[in-house]
Predicted model as a PDB file, atoms N, CA, C, CB and O in Angstrom, pLDDT in the B-factor column:
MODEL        1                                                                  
ATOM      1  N   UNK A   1       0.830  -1.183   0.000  1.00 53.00           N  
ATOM      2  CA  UNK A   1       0.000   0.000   0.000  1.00 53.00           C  
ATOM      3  C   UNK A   1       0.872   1.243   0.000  1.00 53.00           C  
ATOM      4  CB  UNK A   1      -0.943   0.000   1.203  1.00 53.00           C  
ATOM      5  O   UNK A   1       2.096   1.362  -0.065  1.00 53.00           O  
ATOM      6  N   UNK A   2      -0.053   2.084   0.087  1.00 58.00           N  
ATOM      7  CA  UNK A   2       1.065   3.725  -0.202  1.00 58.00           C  
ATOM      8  C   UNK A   2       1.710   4.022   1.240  1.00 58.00           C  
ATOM      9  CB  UNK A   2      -0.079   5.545  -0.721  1.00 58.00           C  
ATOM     10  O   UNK A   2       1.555   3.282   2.211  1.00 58.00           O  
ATOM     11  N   UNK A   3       2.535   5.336   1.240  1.00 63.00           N  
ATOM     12  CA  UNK A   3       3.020   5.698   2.148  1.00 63.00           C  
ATOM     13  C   UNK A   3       2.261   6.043   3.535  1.00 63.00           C  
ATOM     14  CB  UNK A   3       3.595   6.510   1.656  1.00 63.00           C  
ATOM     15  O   UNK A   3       1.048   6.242   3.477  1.00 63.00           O  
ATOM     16  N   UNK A   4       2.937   6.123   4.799  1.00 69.00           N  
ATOM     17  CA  UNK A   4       2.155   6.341   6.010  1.00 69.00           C  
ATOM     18  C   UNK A   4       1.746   7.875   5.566  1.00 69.00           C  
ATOM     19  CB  UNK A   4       3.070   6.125   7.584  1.00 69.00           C  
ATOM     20  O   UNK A   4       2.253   8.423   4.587  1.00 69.00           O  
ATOM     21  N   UNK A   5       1.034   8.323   6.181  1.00 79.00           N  
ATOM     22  CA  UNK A   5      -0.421   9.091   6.221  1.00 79.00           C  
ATOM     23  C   UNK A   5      -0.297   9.856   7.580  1.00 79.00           C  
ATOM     24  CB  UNK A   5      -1.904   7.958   6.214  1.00 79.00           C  
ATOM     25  O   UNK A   5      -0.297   9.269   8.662  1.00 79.00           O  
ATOM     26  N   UNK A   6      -0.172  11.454   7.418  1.00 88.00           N  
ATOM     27  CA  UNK A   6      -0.433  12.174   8.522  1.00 88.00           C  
ATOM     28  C   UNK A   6      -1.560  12.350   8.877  1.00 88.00           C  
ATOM     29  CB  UNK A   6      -0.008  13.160   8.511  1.00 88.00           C  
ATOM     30  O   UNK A   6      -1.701  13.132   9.817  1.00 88.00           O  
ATOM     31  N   UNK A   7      -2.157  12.041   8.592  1.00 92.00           N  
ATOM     32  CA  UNK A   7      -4.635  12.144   8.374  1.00 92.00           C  
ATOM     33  C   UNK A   7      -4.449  10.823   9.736  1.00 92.00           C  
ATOM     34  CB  UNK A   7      -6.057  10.972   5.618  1.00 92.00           C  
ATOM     35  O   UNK A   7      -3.882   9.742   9.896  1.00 92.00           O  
ATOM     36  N   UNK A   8      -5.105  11.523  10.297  1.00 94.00           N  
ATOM     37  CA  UNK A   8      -5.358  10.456  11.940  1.00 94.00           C  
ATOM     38  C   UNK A   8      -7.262  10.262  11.757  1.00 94.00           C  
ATOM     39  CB  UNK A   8      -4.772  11.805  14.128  1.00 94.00           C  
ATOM     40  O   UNK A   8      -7.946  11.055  11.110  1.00 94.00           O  
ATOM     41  N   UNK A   9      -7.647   9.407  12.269  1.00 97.00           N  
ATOM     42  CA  UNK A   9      -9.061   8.710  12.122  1.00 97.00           C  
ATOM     43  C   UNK A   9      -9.546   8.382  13.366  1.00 97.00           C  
ATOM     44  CB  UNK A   9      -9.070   7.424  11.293  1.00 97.00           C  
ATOM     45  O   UNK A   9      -8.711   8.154  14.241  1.00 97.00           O  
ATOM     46  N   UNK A  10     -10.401   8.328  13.561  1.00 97.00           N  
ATOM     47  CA  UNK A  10     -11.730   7.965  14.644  1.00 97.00           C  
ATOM     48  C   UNK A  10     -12.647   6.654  14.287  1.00 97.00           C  
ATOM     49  CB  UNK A  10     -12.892   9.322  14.632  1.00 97.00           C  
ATOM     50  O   UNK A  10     -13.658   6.258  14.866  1.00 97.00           O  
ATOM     51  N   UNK A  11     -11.967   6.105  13.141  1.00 98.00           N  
ATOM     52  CA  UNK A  11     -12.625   4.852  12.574  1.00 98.00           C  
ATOM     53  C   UNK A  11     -13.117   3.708  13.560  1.00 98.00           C  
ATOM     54  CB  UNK A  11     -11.633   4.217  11.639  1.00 98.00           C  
ATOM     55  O   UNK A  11     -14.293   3.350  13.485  1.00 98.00           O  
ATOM     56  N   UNK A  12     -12.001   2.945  14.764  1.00 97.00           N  
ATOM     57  CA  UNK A  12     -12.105   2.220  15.649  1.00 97.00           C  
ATOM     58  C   UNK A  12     -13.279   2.532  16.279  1.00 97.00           C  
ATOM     59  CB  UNK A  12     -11.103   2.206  16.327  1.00 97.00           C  
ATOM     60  O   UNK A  12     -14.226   1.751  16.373  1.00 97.00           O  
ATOM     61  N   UNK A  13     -13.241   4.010  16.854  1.00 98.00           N  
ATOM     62  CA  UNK A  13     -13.736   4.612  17.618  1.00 98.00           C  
ATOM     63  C   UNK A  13     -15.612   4.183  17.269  1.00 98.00           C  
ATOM     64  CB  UNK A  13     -13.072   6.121  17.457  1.00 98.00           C  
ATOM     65  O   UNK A  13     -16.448   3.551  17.914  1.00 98.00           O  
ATOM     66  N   UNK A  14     -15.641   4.882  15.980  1.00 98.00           N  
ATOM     67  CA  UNK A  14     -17.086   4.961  14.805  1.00 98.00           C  
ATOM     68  C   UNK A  14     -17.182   3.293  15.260  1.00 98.00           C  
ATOM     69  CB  UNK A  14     -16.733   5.458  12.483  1.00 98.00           C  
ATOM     70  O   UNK A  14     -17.860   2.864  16.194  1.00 98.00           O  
ATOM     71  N   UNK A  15     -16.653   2.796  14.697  1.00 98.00           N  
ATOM     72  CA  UNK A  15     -17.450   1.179  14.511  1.00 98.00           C  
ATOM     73  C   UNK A  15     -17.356   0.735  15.818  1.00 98.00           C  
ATOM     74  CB  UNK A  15     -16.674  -0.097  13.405  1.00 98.00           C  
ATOM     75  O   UNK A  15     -17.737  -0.432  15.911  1.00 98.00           O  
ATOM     76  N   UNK A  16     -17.035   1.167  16.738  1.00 97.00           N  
ATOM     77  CA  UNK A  16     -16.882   0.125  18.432  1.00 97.00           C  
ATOM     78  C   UNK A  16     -18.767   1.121  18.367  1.00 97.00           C  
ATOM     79  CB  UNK A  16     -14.833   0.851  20.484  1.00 97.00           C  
ATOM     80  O   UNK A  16     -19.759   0.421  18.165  1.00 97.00           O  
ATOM     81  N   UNK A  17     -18.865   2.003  18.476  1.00 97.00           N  
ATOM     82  CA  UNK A  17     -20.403   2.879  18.908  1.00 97.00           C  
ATOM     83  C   UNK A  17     -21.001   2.675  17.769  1.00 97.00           C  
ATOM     84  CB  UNK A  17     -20.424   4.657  19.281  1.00 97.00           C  
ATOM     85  O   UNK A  17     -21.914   3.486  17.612  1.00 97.00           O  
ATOM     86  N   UNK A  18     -20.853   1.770  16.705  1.00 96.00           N  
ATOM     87  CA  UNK A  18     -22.015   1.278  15.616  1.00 96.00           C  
ATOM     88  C   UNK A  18     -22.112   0.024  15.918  1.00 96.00           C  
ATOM     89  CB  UNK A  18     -21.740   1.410  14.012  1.00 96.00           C  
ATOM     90  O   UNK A  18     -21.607  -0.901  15.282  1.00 96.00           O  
ATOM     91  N   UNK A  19     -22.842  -0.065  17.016  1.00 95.00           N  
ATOM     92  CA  UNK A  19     -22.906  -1.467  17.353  1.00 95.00           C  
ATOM     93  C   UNK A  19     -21.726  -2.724  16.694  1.00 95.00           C  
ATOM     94  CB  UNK A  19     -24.365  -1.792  16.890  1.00 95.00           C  
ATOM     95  O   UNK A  19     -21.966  -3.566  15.829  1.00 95.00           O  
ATOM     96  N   UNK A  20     -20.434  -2.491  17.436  1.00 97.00           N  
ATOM     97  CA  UNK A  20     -18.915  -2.891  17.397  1.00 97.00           C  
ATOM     98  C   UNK A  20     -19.248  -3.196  16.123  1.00 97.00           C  
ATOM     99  CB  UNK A  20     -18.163  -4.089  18.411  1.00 97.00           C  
ATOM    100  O   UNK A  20     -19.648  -4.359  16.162  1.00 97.00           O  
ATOM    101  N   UNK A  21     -19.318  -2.682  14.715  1.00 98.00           N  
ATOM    102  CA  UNK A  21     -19.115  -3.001  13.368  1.00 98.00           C  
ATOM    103  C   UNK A  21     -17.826  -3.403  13.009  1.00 98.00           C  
ATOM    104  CB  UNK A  21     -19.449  -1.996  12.604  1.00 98.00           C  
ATOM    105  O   UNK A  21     -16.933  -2.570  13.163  1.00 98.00           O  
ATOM    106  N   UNK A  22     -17.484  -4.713  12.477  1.00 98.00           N  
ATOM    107  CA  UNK A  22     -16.207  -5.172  12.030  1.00 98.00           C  
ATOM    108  C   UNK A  22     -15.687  -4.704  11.604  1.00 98.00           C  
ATOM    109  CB  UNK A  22     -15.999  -5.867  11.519  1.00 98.00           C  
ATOM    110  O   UNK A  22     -16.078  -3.536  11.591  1.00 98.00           O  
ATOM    111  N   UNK A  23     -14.474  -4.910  10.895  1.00 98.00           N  
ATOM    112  CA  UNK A  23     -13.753  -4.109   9.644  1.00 98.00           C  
ATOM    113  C   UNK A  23     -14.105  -4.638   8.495  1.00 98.00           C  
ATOM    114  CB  UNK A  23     -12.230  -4.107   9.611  1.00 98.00           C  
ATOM    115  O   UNK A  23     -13.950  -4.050   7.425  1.00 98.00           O  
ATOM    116  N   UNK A  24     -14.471  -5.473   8.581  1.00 98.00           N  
ATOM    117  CA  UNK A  24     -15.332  -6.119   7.691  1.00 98.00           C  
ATOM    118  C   UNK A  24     -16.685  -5.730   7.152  1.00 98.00           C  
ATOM    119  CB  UNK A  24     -15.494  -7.129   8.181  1.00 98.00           C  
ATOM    120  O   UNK A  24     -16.960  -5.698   5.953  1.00 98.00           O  
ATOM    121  N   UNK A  25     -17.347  -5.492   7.949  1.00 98.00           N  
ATOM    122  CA  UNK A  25     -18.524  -4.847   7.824  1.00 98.00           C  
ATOM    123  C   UNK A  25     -18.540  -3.383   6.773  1.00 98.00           C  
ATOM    124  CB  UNK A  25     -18.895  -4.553   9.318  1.00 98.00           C  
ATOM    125  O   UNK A  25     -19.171  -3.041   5.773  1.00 98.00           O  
ATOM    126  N   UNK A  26     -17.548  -2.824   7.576  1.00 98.00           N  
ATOM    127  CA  UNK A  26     -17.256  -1.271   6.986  1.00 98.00           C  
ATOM    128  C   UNK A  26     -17.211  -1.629   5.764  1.00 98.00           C  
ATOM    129  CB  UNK A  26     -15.886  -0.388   7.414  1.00 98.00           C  
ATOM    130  O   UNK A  26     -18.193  -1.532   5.029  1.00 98.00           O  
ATOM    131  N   UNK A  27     -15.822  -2.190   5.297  1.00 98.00           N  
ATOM    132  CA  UNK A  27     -15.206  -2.627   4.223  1.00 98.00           C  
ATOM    133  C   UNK A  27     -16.298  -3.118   2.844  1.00 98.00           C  
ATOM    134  CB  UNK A  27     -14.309  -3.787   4.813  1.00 98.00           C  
ATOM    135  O   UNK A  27     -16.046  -3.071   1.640  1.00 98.00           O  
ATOM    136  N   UNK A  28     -17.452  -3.547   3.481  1.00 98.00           N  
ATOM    137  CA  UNK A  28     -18.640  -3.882   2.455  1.00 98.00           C  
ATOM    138  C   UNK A  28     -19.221  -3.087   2.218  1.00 98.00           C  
ATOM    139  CB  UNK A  28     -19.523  -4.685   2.665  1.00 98.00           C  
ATOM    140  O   UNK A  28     -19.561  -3.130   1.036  1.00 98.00           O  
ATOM    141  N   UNK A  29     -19.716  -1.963   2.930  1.00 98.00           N  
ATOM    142  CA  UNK A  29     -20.455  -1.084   3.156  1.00 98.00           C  
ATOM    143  C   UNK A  29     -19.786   0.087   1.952  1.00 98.00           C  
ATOM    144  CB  UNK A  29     -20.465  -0.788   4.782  1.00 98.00           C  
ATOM    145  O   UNK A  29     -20.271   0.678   0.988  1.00 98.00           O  
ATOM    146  N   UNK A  30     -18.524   0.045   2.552  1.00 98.00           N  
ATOM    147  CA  UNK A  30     -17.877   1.357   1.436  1.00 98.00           C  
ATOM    148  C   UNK A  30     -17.019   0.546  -0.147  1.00 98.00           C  
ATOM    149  CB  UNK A  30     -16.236   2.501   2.619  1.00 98.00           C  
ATOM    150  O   UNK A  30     -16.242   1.189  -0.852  1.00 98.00           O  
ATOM    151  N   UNK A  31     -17.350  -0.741  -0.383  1.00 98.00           N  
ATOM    152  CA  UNK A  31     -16.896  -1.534  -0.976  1.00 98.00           C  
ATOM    153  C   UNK A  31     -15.467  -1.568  -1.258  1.00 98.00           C  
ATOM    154  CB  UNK A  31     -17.530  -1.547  -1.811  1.00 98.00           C  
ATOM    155  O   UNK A  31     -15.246  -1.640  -2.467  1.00 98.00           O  
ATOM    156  N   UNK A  32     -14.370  -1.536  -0.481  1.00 98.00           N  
ATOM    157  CA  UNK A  32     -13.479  -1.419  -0.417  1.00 98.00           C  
ATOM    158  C   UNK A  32     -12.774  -2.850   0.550  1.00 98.00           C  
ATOM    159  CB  UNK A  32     -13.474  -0.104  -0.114  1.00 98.00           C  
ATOM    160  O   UNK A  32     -13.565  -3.215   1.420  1.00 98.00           O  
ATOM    161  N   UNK A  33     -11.660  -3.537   0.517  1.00 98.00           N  
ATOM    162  CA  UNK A  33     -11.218  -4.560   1.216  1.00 98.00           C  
ATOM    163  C   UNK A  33     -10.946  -4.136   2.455  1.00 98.00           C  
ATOM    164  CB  UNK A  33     -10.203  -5.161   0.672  1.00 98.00           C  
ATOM    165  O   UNK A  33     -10.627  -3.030   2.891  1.00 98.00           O  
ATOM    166  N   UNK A  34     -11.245  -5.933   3.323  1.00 98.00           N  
ATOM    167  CA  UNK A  34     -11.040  -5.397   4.956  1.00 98.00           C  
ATOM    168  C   UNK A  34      -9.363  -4.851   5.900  1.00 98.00           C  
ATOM    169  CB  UNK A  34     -11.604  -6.870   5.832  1.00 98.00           C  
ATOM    170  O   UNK A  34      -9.155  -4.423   7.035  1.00 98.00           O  
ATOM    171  N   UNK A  35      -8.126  -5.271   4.264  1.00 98.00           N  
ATOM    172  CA  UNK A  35      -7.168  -4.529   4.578  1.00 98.00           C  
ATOM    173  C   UNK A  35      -7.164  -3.465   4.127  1.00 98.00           C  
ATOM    174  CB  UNK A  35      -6.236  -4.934   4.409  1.00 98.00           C  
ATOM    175  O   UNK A  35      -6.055  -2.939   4.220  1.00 98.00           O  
ATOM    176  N   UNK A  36      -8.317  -2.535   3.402  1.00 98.00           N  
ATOM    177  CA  UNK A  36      -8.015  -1.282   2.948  1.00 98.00           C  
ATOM    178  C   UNK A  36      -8.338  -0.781   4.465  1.00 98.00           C  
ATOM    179  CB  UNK A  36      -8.909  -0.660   1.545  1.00 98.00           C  
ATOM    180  O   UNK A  36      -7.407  -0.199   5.022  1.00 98.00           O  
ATOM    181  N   UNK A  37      -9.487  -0.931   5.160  1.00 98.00           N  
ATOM    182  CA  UNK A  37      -9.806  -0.562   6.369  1.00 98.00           C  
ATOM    183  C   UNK A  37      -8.642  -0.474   7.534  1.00 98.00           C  
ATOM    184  CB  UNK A  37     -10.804  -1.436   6.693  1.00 98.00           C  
ATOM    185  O   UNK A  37      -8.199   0.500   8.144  1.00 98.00           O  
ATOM    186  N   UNK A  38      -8.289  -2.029   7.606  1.00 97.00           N  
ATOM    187  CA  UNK A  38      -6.942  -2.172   8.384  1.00 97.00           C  
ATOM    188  C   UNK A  38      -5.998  -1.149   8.323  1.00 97.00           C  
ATOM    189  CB  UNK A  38      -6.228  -3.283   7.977  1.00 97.00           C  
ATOM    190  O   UNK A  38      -5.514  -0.667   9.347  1.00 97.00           O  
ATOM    191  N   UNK A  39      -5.664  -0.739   7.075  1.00 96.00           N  
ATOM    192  CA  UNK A  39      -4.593   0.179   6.585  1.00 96.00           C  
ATOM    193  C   UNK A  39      -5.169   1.812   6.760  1.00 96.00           C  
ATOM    194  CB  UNK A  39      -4.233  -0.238   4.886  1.00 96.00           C  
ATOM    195  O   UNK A  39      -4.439   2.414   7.548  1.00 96.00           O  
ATOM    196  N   UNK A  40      -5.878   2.355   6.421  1.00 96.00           N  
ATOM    197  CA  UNK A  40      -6.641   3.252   6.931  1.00 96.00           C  
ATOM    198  C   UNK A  40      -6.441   3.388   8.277  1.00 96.00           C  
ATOM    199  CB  UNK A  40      -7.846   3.028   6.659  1.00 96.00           C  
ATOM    200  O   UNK A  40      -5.971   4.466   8.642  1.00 96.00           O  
ATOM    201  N   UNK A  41      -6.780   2.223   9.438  1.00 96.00           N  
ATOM    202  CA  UNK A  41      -7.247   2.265  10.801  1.00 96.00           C  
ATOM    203  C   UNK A  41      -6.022   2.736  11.210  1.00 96.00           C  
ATOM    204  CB  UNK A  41      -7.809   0.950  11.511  1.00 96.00           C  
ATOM    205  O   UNK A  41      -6.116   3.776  11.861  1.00 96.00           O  
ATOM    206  N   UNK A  42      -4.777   2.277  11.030  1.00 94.00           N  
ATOM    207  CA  UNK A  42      -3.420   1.851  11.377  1.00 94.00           C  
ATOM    208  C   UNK A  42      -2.849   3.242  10.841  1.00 94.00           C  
ATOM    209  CB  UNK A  42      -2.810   0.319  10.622  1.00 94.00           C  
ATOM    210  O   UNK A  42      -1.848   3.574  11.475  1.00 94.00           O  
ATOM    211  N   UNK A  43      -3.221   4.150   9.835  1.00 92.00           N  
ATOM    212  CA  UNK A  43      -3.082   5.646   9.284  1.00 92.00           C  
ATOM    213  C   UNK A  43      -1.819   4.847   8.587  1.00 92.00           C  
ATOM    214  CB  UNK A  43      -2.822   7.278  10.514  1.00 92.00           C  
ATOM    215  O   UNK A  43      -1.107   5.795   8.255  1.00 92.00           O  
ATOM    216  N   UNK A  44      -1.234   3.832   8.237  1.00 93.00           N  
ATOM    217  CA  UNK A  44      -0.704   3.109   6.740  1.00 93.00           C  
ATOM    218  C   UNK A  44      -1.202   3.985   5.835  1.00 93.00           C  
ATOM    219  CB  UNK A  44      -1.279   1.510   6.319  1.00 93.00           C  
ATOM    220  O   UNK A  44      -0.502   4.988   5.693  1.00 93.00           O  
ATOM    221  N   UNK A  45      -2.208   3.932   5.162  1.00 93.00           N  
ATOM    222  CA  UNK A  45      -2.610   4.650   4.391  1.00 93.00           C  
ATOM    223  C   UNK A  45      -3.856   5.683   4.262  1.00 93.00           C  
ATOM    224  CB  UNK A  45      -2.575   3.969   3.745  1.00 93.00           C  
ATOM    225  O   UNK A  45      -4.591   5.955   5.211  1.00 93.00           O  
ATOM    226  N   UNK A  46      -3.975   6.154   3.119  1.00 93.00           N  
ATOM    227  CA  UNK A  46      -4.599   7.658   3.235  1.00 93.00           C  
ATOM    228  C   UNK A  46      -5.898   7.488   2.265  1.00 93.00           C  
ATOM    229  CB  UNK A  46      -3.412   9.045   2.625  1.00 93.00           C  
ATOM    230  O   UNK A  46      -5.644   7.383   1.065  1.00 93.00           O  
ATOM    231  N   UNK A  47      -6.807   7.463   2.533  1.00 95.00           N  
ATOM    232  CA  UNK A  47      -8.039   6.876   1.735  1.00 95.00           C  
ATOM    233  C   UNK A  47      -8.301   8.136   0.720  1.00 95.00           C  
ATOM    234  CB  UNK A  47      -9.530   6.468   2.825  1.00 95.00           C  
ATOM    235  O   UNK A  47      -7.943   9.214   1.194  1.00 95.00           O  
ATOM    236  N   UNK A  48      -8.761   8.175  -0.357  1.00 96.00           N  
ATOM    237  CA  UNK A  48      -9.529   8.777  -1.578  1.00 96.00           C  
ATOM    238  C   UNK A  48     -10.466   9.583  -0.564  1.00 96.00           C  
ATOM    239  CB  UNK A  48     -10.388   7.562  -2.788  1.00 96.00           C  
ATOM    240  O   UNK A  48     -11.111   9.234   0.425  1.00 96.00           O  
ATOM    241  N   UNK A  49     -10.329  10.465  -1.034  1.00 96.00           N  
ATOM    242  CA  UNK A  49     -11.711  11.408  -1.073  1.00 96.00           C  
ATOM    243  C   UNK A  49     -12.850  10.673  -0.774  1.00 96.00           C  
ATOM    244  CB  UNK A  49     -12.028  12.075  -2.475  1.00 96.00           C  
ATOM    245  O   UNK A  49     -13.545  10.574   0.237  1.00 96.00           O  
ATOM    246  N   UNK A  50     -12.879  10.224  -1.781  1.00 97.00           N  
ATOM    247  CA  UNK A  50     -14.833   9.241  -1.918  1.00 97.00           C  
ATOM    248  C   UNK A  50     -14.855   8.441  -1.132  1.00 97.00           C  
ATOM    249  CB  UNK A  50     -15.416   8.218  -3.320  1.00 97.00           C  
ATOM    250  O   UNK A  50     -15.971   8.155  -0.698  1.00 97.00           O  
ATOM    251  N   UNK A  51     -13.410   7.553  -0.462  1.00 98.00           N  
ATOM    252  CA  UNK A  51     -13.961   6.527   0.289  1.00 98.00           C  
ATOM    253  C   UNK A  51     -13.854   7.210   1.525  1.00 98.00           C  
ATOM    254  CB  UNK A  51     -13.294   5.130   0.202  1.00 98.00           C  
ATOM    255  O   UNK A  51     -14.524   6.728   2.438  1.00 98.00           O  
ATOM    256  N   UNK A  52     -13.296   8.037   1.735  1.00 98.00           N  
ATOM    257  CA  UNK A  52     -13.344   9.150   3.298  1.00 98.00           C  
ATOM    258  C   UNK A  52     -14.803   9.705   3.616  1.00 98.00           C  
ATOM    259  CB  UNK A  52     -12.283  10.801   3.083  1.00 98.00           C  
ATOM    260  O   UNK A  52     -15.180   9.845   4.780  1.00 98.00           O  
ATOM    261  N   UNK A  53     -15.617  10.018   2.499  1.00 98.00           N  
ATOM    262  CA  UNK A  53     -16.759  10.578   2.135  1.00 98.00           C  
ATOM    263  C   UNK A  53     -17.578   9.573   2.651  1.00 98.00           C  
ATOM    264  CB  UNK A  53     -16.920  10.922   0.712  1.00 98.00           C  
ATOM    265  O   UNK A  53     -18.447   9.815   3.488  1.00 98.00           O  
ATOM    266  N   UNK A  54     -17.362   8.496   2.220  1.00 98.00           N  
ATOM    267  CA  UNK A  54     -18.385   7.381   2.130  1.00 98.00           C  
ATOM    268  C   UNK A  54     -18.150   6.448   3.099  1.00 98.00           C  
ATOM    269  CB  UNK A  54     -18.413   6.687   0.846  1.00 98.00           C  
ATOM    270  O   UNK A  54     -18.725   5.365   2.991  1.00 98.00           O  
ATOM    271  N   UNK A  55     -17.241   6.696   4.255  1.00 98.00           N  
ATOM    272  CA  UNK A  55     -16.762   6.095   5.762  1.00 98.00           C  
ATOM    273  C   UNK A  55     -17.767   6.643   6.391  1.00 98.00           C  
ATOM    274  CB  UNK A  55     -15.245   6.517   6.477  1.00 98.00           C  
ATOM    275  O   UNK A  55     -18.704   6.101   6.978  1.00 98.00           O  
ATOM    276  N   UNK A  56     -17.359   8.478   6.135  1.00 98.00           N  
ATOM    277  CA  UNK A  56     -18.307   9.344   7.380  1.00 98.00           C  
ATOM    278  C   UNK A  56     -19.678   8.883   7.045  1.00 98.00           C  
ATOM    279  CB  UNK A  56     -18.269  11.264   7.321  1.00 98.00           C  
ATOM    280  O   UNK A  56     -20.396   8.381   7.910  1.00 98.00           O  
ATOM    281  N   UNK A  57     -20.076   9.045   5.769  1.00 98.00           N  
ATOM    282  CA  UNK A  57     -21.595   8.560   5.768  1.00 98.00           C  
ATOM    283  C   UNK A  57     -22.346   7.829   6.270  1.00 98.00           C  
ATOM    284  CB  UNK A  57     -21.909   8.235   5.063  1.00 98.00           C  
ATOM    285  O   UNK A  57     -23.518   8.128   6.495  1.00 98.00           O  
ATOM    286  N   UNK A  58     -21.577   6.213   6.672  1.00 98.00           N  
ATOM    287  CA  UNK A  58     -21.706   4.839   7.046  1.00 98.00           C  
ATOM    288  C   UNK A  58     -21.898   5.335   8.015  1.00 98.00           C  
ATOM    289  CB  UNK A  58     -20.792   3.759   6.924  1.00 98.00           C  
ATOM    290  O   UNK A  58     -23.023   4.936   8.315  1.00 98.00           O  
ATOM    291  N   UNK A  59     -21.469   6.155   8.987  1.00 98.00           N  
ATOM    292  CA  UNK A  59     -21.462   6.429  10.486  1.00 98.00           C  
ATOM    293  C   UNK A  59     -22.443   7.590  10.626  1.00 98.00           C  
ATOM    294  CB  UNK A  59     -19.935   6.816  11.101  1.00 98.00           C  
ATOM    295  O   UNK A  59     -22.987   7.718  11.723  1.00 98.00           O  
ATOM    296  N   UNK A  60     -22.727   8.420   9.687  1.00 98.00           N  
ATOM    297  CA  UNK A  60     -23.839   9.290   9.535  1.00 98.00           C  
ATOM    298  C   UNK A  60     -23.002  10.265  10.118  1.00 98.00           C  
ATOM    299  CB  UNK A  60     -25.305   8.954  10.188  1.00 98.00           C  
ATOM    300  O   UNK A  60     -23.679  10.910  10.919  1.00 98.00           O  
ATOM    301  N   UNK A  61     -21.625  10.734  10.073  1.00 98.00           N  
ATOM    302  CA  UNK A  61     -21.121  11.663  10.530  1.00 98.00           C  
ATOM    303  C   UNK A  61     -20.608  13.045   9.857  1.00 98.00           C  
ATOM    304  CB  UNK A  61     -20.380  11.109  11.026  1.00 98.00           C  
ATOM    305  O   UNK A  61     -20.625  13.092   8.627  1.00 98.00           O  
ATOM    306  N   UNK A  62     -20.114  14.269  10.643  1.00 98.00           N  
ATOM    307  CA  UNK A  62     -19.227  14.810   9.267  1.00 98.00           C  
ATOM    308  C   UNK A  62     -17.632  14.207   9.485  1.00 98.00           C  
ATOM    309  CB  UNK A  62     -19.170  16.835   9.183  1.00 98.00           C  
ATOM    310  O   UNK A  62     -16.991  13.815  10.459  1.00 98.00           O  
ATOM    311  N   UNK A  63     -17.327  14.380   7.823  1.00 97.00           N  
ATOM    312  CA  UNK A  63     -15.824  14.049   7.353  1.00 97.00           C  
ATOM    313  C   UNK A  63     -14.834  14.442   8.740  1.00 97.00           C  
ATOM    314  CB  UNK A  63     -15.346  15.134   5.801  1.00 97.00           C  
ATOM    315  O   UNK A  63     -14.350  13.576   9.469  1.00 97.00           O  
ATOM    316  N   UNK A  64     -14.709  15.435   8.870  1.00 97.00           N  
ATOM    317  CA  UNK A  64     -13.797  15.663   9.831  1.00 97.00           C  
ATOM    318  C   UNK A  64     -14.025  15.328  11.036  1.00 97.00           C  
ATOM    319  CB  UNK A  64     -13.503  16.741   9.872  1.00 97.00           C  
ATOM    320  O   UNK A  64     -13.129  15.617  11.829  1.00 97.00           O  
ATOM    321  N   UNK A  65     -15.349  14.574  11.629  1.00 97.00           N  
ATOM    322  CA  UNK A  65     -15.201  13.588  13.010  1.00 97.00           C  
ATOM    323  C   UNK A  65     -14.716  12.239  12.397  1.00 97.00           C  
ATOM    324  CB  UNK A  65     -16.816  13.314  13.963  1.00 97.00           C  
ATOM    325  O   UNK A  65     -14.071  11.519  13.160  1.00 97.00           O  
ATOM    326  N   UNK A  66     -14.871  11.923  11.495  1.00 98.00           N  
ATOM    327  CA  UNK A  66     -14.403  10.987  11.341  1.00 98.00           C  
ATOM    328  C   UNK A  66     -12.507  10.732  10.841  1.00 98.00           C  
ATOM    329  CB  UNK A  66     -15.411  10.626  10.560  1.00 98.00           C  
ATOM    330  O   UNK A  66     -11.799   9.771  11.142  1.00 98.00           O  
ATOM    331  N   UNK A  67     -12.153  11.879  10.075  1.00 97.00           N  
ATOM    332  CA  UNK A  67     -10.849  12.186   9.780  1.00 97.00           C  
ATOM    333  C   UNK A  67     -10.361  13.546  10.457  1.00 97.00           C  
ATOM    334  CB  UNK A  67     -10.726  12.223   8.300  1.00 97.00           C  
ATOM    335  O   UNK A  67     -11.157  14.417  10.805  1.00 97.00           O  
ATOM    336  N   UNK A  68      -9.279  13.624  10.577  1.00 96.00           N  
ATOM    337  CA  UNK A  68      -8.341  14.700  11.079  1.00 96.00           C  
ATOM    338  C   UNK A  68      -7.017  15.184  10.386  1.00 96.00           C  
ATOM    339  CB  UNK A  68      -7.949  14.282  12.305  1.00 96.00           C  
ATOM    340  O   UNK A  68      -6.149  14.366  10.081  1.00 96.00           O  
ATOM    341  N   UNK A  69      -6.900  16.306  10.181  1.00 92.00           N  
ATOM    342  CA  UNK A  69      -5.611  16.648   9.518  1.00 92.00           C  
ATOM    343  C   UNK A  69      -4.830  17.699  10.647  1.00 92.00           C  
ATOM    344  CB  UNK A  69      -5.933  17.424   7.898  1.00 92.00           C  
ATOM    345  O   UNK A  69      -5.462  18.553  11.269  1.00 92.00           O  
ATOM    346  N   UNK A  70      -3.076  17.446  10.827  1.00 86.00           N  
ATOM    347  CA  UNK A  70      -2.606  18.432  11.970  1.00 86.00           C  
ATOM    348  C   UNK A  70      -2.658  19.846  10.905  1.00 86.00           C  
ATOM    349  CB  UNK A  70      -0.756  17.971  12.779  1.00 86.00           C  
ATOM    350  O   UNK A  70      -2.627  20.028   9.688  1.00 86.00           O  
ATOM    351  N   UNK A  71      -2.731  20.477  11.817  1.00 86.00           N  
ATOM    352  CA  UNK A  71      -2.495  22.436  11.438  1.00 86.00           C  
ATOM    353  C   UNK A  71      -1.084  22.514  10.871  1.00 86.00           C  
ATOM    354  CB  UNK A  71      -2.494  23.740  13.130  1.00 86.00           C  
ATOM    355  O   UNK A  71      -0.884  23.081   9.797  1.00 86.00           O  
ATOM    356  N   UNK A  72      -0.187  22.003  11.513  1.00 79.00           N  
ATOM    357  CA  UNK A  72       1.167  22.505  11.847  1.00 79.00           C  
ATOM    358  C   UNK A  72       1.809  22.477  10.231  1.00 79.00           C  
ATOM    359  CB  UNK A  72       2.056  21.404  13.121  1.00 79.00           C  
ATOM    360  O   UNK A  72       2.969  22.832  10.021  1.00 79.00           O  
TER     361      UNK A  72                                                      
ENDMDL                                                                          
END                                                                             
C-alpha cells in the first residue's frame, strides 16, 4: 500500500459505537477490502476522497469527526 499518512481517524472509535461493526462490515459497506480498512485504521494509508466521504456517511457523521488533519 502507499506511504504512512499524517490524516489520523476515529474509525475504531465509529465502529466500536455502531454497534462494534467489524472491519469487515465497513469494508462492504464502502466496498473497499477489509485490509483497505486495516490500513486506513493503522493511518498506513490515506483513503480517496470518496472513500473518506463514504466512511463518514456509514457512520452518519461529518468528514472531519471521522478524519483529522494536523495544522502545523
Amino acid at each position: 500500500m502507499g506511504k504512512p499518512t499524517r490524516i489520523t481517524n476515529r474509525l475504531r472509535e465509529l465502529r466500536f459505537h455502531s454497534q462494534e461493526m467489524t472491519q469487515a462490515e465497513l469494508a462492504t459497506k464502502v466496498g473497499v477490502t477489509r485490509q483497505t480498512i486495516i490500513a486506513i485504521e493503522q493511518g498506513k494509508y490515506s483513503p480517496s476522497l470518496e472513500v473518506a466521504f463514504q466512511i463518514a456517511a456509514v457512520f452518519g457523521v461529518p468528514l472531519e469527526e471521522a478524519f483529522q488533519y494536523p495544522k502545523d
